[in-house]
N, C-alpha and C positions, 0 to 999 in steps of 0.2 A: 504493500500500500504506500512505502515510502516514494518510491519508484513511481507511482500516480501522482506524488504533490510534487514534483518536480520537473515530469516532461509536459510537455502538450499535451495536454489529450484533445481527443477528434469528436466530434459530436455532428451526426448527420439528421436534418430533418425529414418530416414527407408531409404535405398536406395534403387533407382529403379532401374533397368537397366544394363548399361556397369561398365565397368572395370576403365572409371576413373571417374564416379559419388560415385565409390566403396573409392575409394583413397581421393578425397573430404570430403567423409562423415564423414572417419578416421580423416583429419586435422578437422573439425568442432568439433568434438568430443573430442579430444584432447585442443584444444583452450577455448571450457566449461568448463571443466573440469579443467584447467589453473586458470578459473575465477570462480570458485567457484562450480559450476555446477553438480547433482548429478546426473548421468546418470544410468537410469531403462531402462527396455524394455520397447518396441512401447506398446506392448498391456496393460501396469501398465497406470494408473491415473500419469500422471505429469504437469508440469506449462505448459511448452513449448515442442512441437511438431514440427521438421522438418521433410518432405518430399522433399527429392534428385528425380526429377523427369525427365523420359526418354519419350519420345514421337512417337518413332519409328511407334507404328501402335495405327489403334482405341483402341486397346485391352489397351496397357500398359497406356493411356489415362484414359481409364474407372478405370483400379487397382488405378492410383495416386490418382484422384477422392474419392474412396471409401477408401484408407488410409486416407487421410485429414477430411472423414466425419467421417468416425470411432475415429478419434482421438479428434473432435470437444463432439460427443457423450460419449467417457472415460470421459472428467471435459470437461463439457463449458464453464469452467472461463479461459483455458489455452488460449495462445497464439501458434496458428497455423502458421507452414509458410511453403510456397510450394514455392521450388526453382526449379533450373536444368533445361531440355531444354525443358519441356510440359511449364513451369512456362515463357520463352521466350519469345516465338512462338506464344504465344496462351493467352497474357497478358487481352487483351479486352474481350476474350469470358469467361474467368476465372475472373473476375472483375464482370463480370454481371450474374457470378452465384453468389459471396458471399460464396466461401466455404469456402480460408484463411483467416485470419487476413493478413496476410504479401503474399506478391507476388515479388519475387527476383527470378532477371534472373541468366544467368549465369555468366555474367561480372560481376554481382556485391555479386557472393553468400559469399567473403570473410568478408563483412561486419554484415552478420548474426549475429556473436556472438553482435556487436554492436547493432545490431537495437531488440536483445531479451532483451538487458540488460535495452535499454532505453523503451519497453513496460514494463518491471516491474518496471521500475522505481528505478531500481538500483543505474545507476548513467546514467548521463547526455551524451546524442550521442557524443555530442562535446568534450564530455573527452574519449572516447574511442579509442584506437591504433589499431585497427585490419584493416586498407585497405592498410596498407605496399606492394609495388609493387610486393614485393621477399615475396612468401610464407612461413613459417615457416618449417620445419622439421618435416618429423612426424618420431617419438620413435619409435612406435610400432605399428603395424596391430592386433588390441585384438583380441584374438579369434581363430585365422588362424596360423597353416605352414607357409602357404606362401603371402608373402607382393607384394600389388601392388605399383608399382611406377610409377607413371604421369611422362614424359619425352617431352608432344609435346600434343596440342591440335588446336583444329581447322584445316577447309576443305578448301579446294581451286576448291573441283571439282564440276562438274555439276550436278551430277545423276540425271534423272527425277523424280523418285520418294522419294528423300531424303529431309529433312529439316535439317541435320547436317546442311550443311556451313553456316546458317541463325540462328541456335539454337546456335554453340561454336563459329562463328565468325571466322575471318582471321587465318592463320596458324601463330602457335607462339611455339616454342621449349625454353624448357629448358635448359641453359647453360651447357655444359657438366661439369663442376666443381660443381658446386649445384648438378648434376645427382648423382657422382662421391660420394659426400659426405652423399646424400641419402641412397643411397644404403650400402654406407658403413655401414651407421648407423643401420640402418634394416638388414641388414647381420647380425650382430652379437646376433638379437636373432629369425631369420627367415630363416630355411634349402634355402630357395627359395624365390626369387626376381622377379617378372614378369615386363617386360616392357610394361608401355600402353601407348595410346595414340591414336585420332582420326583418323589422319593418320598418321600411325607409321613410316612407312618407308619413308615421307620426312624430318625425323628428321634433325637439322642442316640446312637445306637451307635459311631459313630467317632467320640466323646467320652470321654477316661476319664474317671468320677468322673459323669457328667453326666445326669439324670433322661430318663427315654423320654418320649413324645409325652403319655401320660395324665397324666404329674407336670407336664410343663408346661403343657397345658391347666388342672389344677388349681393350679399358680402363678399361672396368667391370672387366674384366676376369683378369686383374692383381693384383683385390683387395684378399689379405689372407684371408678376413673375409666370403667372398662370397663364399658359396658352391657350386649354381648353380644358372644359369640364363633362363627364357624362356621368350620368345618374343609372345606380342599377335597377333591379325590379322595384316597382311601385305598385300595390292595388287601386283599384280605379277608383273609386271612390273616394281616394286621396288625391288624384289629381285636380289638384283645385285652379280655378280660374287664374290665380299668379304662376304656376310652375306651367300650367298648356299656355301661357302668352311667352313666359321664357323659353321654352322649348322650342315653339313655333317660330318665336324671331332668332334663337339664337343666342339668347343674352345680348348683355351690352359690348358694344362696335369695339372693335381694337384699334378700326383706324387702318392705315395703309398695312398693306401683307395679304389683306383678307380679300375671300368674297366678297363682293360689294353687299354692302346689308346683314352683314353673315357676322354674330358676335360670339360668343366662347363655350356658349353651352352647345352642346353639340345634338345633331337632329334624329334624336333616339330615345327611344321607352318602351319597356319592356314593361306588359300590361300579364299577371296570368291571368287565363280564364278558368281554367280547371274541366269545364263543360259547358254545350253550349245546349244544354237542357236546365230548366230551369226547376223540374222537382229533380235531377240528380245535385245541383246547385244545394237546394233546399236540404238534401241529406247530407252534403257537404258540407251545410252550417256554413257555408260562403255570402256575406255580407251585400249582395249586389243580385240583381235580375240584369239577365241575357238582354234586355232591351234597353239596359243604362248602357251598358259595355259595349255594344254597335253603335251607340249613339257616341259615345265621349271616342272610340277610333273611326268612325266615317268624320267628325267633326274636324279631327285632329288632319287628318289625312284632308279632307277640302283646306284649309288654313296654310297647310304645307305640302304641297305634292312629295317632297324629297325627303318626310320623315320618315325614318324603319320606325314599325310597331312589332312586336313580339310577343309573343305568349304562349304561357306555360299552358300542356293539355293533359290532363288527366285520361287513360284508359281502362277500361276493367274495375271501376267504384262500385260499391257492392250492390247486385240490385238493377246493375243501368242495363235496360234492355236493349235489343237492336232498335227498336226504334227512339228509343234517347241516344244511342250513340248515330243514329239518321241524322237529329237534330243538332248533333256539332258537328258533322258533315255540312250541313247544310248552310249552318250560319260561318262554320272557317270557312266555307267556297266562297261565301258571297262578302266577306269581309275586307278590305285593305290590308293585311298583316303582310308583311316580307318577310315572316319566316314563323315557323314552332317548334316548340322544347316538346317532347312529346315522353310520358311517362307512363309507364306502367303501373297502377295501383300496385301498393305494397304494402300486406297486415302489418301493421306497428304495433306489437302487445301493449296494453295499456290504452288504446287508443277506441273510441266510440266503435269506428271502423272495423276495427279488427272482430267481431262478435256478431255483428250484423249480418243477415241472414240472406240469401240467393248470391254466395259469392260466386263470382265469373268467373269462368274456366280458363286453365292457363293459355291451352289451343285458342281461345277466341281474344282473350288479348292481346295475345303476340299477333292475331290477326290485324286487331285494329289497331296494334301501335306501327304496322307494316304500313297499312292506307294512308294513316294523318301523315306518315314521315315521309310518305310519296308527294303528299299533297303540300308540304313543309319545303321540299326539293322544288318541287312546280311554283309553288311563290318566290322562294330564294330568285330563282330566275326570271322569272317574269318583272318581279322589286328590280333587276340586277340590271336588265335589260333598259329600260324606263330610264336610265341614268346615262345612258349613251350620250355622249353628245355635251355631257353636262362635266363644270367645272368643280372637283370634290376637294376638300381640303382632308389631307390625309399625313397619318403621322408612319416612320417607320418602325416594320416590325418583320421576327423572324419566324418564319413557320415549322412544325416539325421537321420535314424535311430540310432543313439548313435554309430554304430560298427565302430572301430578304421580298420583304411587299410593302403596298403601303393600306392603312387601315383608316379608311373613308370615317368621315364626321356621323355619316349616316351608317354603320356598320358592315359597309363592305371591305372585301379583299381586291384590292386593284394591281395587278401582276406591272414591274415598271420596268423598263429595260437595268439592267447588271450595271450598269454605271450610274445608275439613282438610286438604285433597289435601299441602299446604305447613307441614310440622311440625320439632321439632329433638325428637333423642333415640329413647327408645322407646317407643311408644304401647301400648295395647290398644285393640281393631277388635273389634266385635262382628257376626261376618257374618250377611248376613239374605237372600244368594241366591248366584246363578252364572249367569255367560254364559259360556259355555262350561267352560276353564279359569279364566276371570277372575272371582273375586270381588266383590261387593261388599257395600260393609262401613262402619261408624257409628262412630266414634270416640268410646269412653268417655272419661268426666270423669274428670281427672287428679285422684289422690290428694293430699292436703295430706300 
């Protein structure tokens, strides 16, 4: 052990799931690395192993699982820990398998870097500063364009079939002054800033005194160092008339570089629907009727032709028959959406959902998650095509396969010839086709 408080040790991450397990993993990461910590990838031999874990359905269940074994298998002298909201939720039935050493939930995943330091034996738990109320700052997003920023965590809603409110706990927002100096700080080496959050758009409410999502997006928008901002999923019925007027224009002008008219909020929102029937709605305990949700995306969509709309689709909800799953056929055909997340219903123990009676057969969902994701391809394209012609302000980025692109305001992939592909900041793309969904597209000379 003396031999441990003397070299480096290596600590590899993995994150599962959303967007702010993503942001988490960055501050952990960042805080090791503070403390001495040599950070390798998941799949290199290191001391310590965390796994950010998401629990949404069986499936990402089973990958956390075989992360943590895979990593007990690279050195089984390491120290394993599985956190995040499988690590929650699911504390007993994960205890009596034996696959971590460490099991931290999500309330407590700040203390991680403390309780790695005190299984090596580093130094003493009780000398360690990491459970400060107020999270540190993270520098950088390695790796990435663009940086996510945690703004608000935690659900207050019911849905039947979710374990969110139970996995993050009560809804708690970030101060808009820590947001404020967040981002500032990531701006200055990240073209792009994305807002996350459990639920996003009740930002501010269990704030007193404290501006909603649209005042703080228009606080964003006055930072010089921000070049552009996107927002992630939002429920519709939170889209209030100030974030559909900033979305639609844009935010506020930058001024020369830009689209003319085109300000920094970027021309994107990802809306779920979950169903486009309105008693499986009803058994989802989903806040909103089918007839508000075609109204606020055909609105949105006349106001901006060049906005992406998106949304989440549920399959297989206990109970929905072919003809309710007719009726989200019939309203996704006839809707504006450029694209959808399409999901397979998945029993969450503990969950209204999971107990509930005509559950749908595995053969007939994997049917309909085959249709919507045909039909999900068919708008990708159709949305992709529409854009022809047209001038996109896109930031660069690199795809699995190694090939550098640039990633349109509005959510596209715009393929740019090899000698732009590799840029800093935000460009303008002028597109002149489409393979498929994929664009491509000419990089306009930069304004003096």
């Amino acid at each position: 052990m003396a031999e441990e408080c003397t070299r480096q040790p290596r600590a590899a991450l993995r994150s599962v799931g959303c967007k702010l397990n993503q942001y988490e993993t960055e501050l952990l990461r960042q805080v090791l690395e503070e403390r001495g910590y040599r950070i390798v990838d998941f799949e290199e031999s290191a001391d310590v192993y965390i796994v950010n874990s998401c629990t949404v359905t069986s499936r990402t269940d089973r990958e956390c699982r075989r992360l943590v074994r895979g990593a007990k298998a690279r050195n089984p002298q390491s120290v394993v820990a599985l956190t995040g909201c499988y690590a929650e939720v699911s504390k007993e039935d994960l205890a009596g398998r034996r696959l971590a050493d460490l099991l931290v939930g999500n309330h407590e995943k700040q203390r991680l870097p403390d309780l790695m330091d005190a299984a090596l034996g580093r130094l003493p738990l009780a000398a360690q500063s990491c459970c400060d109320s107020v999270a540190p700052l993270l520098r950088e997003f390695r790796g990435h364009t663009r940086a996510f920023v945690k703004v608000q965590e935690g659900c207050a809603g019911g849905c039947a079939y979710c374990l969110v409110s139970h996995a993050r706990g009560p809804e708690r927002s970030v101060p808009s002054a820590q947001v404020v100096e967040q981002v500032r700080l990531l701006a200055r080496r990240h073209p792009e800033v994305v807002l996350v959050g459990t639920h996003l758009g009740r930002y501010g409410r269990d704030l007193a005194g404290e501006t909603d999502l649209a005042g703080l997006v228009e606080r964003l928008c006055d930072l010089p160092e921000l070049g552009r901002l996107r927002l992630s999923s939002l429920e519709s019925p939170e889209v209030t008339p100030g974030l559909q007027d900033l979305v639609v224009a844009g935010g506020r002008s930058l001024g020369t570089g830009r689209c003319p008219g085109r300000g920094k909020v970027c021309r994107h929102l990802h809306l779920p629907l979950q169903s486009g029937s309105d008693r499986v709605l009803r058994r989802m305990h989903r806040p909103y009727e089918t007839e508000d949700y075609a109204g606020l995306v055909c609105e949105l969509r006349r106001r901006q032709p060049g906005l992406a709309l998106g949304a989440d689709v549920m399959v297989g909800f206990p109970g929905e028959s072919e003809a309710e799953f007719e009726e989200t056929c019939c309203l996704l055909q006839s809707l504006p959406l450029a694209y959808l997340h399409v999901f397979t219903f998945s029993p969450r123990p503990g969950t209204p959902a999971a107990d509930m009676p005509s559950q749908v057969s595995g053969q007939v969902k994997k049917e309909r998650n085959h249709f919507l994701r045909a039909l999900s391809d068919r708008k990708r394209v159709q949305f992709a095509v529409g854009q022809i012609g047209e001038s996109l302000e896109v930031v660069s980025e690199t795809g699995d396969d190694g090939a550098g692109y640039g990633l349109s305001d509005n959510y596209l992939r715009v393929a740019l010839p090899a000698d732009d592909a590799c840029f800093h900041g935000v460009r303008v793309a002028h597109i002149i086709g489409a393979t498929g969904a994929r664009l491509q597209g000419s990089l306009q000379a930069e304004r003096s």
